[in-house]
C-alpha positions, 0 to 999 in steps of 0.5 A: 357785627360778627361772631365769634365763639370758642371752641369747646371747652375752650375760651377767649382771654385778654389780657391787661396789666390795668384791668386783669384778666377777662375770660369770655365764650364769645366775642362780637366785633365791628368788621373792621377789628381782628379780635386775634390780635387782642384775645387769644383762645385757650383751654378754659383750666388754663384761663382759670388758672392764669386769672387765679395766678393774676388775682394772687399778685395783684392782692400781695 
């Protein structure tokens, strides 16, 4: 396994039109996977803010 961590102050997002947003620090993965084709690192206020804009639709 390996791992992969954030920069700091900033996180990794993935996003899923079934199950939302999810927002982690760091990601652990088998060596045959590329956790850039399925997380992408933003500025944690960012990710907040999109997981915020994410739950308003989802509750309208």
């Amino acid at each position: 396994m390996k791992r992969l961590r954030a920069k700091d102050k900033y996180v990794f997002v993935h996003k899923d039109r079934n199950n939302g947003v999810t927002i982690v620090s760091e990601i652990n993965y088998p060596e045959n996977y590329n956790p850039c084709a399925y997380w992408e690192e933003l500025p944690e206020a960012e990710a907040r803010e999109l997981e915020r804009v994410f739950n308003e639709k989802r509750t309208n």
